[in-house]
Z-matrix of the N, CA and C atoms (Angstrom, degrees):
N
C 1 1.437
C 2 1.531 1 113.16
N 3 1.244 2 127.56 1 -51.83
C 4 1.428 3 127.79 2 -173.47
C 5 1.468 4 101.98 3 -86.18
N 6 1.159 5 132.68 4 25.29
C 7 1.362 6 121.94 5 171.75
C 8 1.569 7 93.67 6 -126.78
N 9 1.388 8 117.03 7 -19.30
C 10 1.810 9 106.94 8 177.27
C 11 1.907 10 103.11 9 -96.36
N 12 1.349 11 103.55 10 -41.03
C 13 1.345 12 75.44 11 164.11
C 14 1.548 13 135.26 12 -97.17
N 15 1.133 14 116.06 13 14.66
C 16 1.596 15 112.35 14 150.57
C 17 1.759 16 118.45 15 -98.40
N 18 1.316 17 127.25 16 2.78
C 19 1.638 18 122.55 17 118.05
C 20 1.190 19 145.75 18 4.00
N 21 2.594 20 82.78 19 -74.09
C 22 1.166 21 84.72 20 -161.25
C 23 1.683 22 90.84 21 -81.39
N 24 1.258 23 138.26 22 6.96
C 25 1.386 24 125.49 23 -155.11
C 26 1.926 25 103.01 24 -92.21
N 27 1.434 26 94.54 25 -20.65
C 28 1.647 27 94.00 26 -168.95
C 29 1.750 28 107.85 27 -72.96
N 30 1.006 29 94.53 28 -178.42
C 31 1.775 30 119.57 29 -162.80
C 32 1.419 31 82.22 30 -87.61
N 33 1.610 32 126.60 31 -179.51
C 34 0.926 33 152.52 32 173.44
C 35 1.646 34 110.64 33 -96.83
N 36 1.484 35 120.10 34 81.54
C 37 1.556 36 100.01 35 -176.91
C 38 1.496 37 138.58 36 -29.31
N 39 1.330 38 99.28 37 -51.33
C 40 1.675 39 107.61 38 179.08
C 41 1.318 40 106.70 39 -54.39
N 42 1.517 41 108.31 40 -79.02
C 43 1.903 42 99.47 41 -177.99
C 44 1.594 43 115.84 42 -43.60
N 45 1.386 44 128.89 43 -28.98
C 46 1.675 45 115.67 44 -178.37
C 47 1.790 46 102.05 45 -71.88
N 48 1.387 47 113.99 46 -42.85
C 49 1.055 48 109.17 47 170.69
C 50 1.579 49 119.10 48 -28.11
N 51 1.378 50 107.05 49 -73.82
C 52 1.013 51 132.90 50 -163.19
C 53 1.603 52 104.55 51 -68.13
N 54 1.118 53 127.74 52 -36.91
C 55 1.446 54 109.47 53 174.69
C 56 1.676 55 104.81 54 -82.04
N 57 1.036 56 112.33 55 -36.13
C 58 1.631 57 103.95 56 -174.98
C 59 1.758 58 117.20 57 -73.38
N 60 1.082 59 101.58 58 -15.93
C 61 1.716 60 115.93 59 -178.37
C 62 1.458 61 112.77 60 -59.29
N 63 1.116 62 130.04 61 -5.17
C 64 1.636 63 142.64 62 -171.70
C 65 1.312 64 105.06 63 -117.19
N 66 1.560 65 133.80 64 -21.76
C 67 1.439 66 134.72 65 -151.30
C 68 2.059 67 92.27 66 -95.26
N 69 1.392 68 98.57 67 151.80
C 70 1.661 69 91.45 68 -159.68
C 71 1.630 70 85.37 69 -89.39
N 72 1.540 71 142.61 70 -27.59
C 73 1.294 72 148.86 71 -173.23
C 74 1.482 73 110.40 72 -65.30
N 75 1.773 74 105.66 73 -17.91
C 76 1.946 75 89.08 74 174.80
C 77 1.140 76 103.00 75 -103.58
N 78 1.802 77 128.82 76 -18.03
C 79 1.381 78 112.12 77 -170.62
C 80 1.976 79 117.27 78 -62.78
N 81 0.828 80 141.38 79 12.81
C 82 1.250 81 146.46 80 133.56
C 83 1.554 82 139.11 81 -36.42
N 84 1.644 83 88.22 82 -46.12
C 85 1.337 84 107.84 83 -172.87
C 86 1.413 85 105.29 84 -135.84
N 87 1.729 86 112.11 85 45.49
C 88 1.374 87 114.53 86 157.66
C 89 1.521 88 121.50 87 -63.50
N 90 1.126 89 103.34 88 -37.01
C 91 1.582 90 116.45 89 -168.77
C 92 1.295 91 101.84 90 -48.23
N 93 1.496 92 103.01 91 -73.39
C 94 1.570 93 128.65 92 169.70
C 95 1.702 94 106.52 93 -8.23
N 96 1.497 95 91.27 94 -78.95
C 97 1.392 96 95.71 95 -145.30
C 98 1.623 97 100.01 96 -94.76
N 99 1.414 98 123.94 97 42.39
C 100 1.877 99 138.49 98 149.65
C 101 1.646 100 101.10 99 -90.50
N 102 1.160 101 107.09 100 -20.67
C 103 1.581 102 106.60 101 -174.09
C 104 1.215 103 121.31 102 -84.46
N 105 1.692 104 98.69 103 105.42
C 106 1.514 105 107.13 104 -158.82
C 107 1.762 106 107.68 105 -67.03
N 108 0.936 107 131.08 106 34.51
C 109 1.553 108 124.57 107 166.89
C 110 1.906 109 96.52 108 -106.08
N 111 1.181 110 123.32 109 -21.20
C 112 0.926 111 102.31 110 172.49
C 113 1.408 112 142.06 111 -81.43
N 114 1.627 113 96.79 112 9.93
C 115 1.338 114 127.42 113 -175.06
C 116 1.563 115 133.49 114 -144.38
N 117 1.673 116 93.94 115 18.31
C 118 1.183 117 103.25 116 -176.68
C 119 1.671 118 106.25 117 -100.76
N 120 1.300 119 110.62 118 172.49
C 121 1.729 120 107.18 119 -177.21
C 122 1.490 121 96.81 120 -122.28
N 123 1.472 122 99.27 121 98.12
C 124 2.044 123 117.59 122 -177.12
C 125 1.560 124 101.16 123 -116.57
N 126 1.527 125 121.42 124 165.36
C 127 1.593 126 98.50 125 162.74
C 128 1.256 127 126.45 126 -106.47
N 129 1.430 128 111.10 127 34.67
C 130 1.321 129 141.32 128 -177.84
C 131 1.566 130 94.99 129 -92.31
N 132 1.412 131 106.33 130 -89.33
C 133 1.418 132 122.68 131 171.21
C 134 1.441 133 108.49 132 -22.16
N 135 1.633 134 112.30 133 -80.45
C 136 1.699 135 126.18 134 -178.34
C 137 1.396 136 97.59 135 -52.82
N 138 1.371 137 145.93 136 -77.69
C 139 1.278 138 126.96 137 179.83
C 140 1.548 139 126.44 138 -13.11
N 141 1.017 140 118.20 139 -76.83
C 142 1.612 141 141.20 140 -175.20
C 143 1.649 142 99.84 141 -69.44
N 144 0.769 143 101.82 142 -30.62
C 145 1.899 144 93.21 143 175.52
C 146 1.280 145 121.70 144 -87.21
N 147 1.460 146 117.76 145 -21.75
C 148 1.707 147 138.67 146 158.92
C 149 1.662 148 103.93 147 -51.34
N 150 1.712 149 103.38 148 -51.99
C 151 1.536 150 105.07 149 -159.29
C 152 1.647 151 109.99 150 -79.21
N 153 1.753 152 101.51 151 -38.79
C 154 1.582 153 96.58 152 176.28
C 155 1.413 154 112.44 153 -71.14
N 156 1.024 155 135.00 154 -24.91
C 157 1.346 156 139.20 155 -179.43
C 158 1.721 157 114.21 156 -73.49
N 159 1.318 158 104.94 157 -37.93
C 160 1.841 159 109.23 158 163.72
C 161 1.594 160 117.46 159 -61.51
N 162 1.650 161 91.13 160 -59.57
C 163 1.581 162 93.82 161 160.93
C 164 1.615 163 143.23 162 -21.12
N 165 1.998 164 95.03 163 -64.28
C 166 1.005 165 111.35 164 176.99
C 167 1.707 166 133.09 165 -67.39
N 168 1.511 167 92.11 166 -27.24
C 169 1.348 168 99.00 167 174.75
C 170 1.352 169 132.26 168 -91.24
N 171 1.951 170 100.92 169 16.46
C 172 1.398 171 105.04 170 -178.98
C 173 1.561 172 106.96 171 -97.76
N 174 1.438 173 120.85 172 -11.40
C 175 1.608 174 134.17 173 -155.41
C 176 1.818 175 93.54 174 -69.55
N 177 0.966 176 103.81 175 177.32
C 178 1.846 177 107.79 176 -173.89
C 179 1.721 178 91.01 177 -133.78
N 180 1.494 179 99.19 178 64.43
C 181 1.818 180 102.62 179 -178.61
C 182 1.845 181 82.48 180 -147.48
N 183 1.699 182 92.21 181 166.28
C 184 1.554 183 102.13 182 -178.33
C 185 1.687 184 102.97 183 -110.59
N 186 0.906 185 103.24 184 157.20
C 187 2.085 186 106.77 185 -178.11
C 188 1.594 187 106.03 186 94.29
N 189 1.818 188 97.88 187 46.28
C 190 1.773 189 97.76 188 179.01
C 191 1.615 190 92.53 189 -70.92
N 192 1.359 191 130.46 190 -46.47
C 193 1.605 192 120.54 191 -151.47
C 194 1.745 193 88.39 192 -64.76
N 195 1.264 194 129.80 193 -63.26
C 196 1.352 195 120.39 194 -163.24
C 197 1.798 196 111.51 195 -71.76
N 198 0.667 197 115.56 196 -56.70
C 199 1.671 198 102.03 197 153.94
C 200 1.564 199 125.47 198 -12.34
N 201 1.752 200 103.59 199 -60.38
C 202 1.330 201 108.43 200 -172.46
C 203 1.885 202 106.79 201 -83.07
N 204 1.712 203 104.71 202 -10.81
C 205 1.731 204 112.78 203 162.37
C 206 1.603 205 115.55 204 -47.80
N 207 1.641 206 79.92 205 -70.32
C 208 1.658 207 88.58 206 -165.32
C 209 1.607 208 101.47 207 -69.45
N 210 1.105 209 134.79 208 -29.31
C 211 1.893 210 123.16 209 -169.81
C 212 1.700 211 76.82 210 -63.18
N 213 1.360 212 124.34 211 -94.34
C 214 0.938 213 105.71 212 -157.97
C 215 2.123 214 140.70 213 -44.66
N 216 1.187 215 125.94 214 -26.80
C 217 1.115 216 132.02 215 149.80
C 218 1.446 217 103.01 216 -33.49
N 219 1.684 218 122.71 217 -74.47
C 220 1.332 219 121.11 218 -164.04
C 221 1.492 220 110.11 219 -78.26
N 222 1.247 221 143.53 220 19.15
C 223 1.391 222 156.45 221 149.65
C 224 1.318 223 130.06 222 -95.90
N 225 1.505 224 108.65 223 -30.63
C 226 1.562 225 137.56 224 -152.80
C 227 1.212 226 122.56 225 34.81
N 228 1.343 227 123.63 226 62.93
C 229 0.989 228 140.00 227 166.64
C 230 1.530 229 115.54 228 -78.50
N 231 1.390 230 120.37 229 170.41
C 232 1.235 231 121.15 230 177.75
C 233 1.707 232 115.58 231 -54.23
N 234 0.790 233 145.73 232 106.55
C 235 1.330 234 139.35 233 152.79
C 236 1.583 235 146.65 234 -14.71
N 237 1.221 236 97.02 235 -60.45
C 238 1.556 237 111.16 236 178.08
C 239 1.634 238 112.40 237 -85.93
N 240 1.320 239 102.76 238 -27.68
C 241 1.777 240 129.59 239 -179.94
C 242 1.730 241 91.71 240 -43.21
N 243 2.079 242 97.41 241 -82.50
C 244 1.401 243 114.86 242 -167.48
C 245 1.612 244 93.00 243 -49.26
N 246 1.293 245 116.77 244 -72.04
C 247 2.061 246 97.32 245 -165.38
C 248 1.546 247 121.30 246 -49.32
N 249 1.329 248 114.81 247 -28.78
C 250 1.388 249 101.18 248 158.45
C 251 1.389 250 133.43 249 -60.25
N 252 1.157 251 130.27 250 -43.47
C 253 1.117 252 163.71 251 -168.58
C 254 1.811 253 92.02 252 -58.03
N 255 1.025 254 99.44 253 -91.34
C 256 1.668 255 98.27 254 157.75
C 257 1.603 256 125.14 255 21.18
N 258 1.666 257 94.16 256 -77.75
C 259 1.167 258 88.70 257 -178.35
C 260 1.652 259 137.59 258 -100.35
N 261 1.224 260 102.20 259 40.31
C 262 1.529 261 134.67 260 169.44
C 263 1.909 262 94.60 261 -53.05
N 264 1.638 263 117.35 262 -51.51
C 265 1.688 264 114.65 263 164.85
C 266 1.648 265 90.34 264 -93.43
N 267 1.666 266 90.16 265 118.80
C 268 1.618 267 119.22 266 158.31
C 269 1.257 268 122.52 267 -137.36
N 270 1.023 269 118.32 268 -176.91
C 271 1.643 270 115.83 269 179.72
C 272 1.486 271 126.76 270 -37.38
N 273 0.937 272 94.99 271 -22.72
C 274 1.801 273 121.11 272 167.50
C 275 0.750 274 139.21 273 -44.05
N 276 1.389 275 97.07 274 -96.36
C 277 1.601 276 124.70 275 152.89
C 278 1.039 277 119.65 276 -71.02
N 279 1.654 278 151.46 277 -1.79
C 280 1.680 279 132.43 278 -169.86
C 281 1.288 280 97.58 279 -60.04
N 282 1.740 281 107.94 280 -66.62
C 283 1.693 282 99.83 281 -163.40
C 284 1.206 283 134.84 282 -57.28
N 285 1.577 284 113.33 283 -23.64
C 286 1.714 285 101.24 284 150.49
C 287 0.860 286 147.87 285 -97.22
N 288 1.890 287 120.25 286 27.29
C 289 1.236 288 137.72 287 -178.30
C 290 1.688 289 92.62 288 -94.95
N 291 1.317 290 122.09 289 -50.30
C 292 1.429 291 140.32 290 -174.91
C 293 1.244 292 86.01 291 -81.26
N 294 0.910 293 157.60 292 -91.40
C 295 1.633 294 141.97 293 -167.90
C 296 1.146 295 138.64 294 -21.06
N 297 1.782 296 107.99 295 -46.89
C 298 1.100 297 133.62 296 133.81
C 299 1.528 298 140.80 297 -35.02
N 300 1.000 299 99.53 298 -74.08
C 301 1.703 300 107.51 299 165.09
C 302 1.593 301 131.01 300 -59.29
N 303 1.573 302 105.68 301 -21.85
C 304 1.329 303 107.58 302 166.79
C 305 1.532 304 120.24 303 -76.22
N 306 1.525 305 97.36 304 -32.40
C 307 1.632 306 114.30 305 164.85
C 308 1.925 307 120.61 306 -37.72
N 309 1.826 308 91.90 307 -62.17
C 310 0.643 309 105.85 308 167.76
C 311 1.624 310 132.30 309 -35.57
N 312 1.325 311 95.32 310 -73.28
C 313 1.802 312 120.54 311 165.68
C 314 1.442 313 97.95 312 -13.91
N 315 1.673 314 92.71 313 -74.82
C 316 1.800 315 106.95 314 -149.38
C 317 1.436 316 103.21 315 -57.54
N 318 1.156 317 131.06 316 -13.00
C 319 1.591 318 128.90 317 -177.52
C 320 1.233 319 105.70 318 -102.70
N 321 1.438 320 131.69 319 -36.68
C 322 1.712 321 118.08 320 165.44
C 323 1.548 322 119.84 321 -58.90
N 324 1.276 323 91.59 322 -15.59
C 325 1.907 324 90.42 323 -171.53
C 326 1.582 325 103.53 324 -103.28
N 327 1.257 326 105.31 325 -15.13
C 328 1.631 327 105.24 326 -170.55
C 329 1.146 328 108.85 327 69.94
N 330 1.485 329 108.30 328 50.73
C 331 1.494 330 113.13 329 163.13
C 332 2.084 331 119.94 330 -110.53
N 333 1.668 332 93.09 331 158.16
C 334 1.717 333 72.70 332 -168.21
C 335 1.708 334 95.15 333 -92.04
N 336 1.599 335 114.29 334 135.95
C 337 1.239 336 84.34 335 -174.76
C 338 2.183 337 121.58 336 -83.04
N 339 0.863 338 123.02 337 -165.51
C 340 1.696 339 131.36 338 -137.89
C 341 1.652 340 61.66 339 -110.60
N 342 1.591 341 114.06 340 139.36
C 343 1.313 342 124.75 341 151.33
C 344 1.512 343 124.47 342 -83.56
N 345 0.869 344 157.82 343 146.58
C 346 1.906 345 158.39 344 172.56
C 347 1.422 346 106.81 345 -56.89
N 348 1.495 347 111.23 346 135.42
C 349 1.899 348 100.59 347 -175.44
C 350 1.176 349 100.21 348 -81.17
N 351 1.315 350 111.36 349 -167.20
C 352 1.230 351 110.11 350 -165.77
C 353 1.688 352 112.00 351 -93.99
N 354 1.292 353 112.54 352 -15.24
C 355 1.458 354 145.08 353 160.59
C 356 1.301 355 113.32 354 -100.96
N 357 1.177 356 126.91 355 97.22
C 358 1.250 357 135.67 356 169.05
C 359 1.873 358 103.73 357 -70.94
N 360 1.386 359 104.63 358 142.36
C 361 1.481 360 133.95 359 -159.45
C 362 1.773 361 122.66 360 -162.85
N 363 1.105 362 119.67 361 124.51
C 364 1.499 363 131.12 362 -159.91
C 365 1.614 364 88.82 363 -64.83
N 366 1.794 365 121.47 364 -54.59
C 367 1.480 366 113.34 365 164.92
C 368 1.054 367 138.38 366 -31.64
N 369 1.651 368 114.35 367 -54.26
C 370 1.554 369 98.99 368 156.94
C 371 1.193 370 137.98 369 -42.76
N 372 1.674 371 109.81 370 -55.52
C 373 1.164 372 129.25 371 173.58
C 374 1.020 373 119.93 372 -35.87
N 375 1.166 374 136.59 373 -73.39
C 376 1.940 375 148.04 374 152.82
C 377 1.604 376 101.18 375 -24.09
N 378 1.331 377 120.99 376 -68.18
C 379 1.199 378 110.38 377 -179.62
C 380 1.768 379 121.86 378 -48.95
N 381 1.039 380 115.99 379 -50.63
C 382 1.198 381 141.65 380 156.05
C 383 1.437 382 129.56 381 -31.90
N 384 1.671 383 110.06 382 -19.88
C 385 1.110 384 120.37 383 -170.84
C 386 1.504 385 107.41 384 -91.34
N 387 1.432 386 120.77 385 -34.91
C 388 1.213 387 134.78 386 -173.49
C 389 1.994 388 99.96 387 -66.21
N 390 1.093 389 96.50 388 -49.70
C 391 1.667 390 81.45 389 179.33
C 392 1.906 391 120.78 390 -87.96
N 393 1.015 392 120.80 391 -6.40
C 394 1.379 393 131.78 392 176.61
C 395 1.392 394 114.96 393 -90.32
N 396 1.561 395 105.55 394 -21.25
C 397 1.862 396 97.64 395 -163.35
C 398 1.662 397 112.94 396 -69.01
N 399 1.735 398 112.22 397 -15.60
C 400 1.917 399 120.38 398 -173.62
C 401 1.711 400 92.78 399 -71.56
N 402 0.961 401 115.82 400 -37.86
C 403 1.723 402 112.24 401 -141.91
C 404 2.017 403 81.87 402 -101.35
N 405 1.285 404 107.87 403 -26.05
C 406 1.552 405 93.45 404 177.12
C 407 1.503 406 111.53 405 -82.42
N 408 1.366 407 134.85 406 -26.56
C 409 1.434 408 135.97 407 178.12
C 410 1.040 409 102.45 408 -76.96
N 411 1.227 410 117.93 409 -35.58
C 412 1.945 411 107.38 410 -178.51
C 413 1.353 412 106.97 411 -63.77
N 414 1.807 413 135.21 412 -52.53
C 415 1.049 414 162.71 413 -162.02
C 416 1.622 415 76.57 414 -51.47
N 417 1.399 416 100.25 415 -90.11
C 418 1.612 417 111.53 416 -166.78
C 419 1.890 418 127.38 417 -37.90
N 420 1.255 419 90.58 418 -30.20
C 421 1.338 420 102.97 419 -179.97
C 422 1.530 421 96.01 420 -70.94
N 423 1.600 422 120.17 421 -59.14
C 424 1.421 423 118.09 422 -164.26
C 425 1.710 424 107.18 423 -59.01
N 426 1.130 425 103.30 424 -54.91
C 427 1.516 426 98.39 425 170.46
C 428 0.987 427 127.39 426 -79.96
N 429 1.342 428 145.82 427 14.05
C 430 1.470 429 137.21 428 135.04
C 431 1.617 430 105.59 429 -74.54
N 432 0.958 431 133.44 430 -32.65
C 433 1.326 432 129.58 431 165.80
C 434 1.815 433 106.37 432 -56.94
N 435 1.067 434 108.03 433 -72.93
C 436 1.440 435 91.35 434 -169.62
C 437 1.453 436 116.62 435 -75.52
N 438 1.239 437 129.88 436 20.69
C 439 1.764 438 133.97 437 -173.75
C 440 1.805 439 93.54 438 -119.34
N 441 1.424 440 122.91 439 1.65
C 442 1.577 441 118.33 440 -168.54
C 443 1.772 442 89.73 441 -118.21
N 444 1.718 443 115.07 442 -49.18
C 445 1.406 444 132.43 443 159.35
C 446 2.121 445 101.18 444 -24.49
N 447 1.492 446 90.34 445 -76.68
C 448 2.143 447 102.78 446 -170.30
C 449 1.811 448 104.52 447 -44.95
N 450 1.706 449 97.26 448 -43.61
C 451 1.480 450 100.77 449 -160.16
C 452 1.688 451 103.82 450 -63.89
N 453 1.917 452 105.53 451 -50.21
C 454 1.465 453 109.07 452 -175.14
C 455 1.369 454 120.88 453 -39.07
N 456 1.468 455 109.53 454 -63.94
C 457 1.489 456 144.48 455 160.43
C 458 1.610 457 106.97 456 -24.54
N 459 1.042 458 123.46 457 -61.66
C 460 1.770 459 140.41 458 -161.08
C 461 1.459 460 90.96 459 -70.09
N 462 1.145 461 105.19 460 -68.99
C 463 2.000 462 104.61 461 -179.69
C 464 1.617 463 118.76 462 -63.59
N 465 0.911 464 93.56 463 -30.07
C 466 2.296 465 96.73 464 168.12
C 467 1.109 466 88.56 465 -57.59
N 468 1.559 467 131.96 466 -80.75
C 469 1.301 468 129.48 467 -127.84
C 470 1.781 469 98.20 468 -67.40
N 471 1.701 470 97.10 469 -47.61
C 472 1.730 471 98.73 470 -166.93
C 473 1.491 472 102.20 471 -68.28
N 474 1.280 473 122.15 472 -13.48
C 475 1.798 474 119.79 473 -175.00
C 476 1.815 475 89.89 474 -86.44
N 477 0.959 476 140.32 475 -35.81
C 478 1.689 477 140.14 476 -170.18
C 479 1.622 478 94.12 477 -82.24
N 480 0.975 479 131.52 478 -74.99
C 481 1.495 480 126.88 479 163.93
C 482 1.555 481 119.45 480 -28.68
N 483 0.813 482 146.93 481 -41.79
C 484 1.495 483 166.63 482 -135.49
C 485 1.897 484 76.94 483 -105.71
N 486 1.281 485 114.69 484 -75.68
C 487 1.700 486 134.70 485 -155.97
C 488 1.610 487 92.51 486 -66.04
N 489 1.066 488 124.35 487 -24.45
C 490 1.144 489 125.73 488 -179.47
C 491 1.463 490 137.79 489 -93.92
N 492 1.608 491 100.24 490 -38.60
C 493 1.433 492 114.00 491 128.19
C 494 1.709 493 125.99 492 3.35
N 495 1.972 494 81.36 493 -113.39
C 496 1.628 495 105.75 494 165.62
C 497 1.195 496 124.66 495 -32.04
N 498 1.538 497 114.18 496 -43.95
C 499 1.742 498 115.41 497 176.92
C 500 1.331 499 116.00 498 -59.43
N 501 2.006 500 118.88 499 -51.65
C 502 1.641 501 97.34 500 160.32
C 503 1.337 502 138.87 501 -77.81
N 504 1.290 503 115.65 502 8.51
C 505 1.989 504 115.78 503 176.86
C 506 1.263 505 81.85 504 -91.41
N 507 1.580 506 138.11 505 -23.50
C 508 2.058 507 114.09 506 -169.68
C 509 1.692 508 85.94 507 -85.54
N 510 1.209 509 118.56 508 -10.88
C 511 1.848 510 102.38 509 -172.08
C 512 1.174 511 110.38 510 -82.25
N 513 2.016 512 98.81 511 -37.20
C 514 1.851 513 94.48 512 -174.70
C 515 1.466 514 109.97 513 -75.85
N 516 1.193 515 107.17 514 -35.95
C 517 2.301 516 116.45 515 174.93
C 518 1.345 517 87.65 516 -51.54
N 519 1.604 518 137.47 517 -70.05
C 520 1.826 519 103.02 518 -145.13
C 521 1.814 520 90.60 519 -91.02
N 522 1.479 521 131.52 520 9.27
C 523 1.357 522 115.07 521 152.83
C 524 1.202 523 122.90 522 -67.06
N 525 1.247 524 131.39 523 -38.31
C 526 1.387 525 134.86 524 -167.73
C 527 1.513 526 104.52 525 -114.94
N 528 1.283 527 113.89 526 6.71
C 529 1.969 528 122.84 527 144.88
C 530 1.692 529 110.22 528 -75.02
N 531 1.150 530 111.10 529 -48.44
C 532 1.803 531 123.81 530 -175.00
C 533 1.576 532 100.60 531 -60.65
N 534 1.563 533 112.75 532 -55.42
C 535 1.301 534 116.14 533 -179.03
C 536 1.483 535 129.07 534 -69.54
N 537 1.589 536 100.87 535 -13.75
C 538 1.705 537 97.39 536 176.86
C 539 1.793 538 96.47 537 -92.69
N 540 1.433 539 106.11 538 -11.53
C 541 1.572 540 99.03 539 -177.41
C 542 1.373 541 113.50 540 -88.29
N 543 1.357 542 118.48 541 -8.79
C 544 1.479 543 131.53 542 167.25
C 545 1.365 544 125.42 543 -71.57
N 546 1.490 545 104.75 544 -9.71
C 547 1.254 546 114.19 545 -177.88
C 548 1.184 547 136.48 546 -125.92
């Protein structure tokens, strides 16, 4: 199951080829990206491209899609997997992933955290940034660690289940193939 429907989720190699094959930003990493592991659907590949891609999208930096490019290129992980994956933090969800994780922060460090004024202001904010940014990288770090940890984990188990599945419907089909031929 998780290998047919994340299949159906990928791009069409040939056409990405083909539109990206002209762009002067991939010829660098043509080599790279002919190498069909970076585009195959394994649960090696899909595993590790779930987790760097959870990972990546927990950091409080901008350039998650190319980030989650190059980890995967230099891993060979699935490709399209990790940039999807990505955007699990979107407009949505950022502020309570970062909301969260700074939370987080401020209680591993034994910090008190900064309450919101009552007027929100980009000045504060900036000001604000200088004392929040320790307790938010820690935050972020811990929970991209354990949100890449759930994701890895979540797809093993459902990819071993899935394999396990199929293995007894092919046992009961050629059982009751043997038995109609027995008769």
């Amino acid at each position: 199951m998780p290998r047919k429907f994340l299949n159906k989720l990928m791009p069409d190699r040939q056409k990405l080829r083909a539109k990206l094959s002209k762009k002067w930003y991939v010829q660098p990493f043509r080599g790279v990206l002919a190498d069909p592991a970076v585009w195959h659907v394994n649960r090696r590949g899909s595993t590790g491209a779930i987790a760097i891609g959870l990972f990546i999208c927990c950091m409080p930096i901008p350039g998650h899609m190319l980030l989650a490019v190059l980890a995967a290129l230099y891993w060979r992980l699935n490709l399209p997997l990790a940039v999807l994956t990505v955007w699990f933090n979107n407009p949505l969800t950022f502020g309570a992933i970062y909301y969260g994780s700074y939370r987080l922060g401020s209680v591993l460090l034994h910090l008190h955290p900064h309450p919101f004024p009552e007027h929100f202001s980009f000045d504060w904010l900036f000001m604000e940034l200088s004392r929040i940014w320790e307790p938010l990288w820690l935050g972020c770090i811990i929970v991209g660690m354990l949100l890449a940890l759930v994701g890895y984990v979540s797809l093993s188990i459902l990819w071993q289940v899935s394999i396990r599945t199929r293995w007894r419907k092919r046992a009961r089909r050629r059982a009751a193939e043997k038995s109609a031929n027995h008769l």
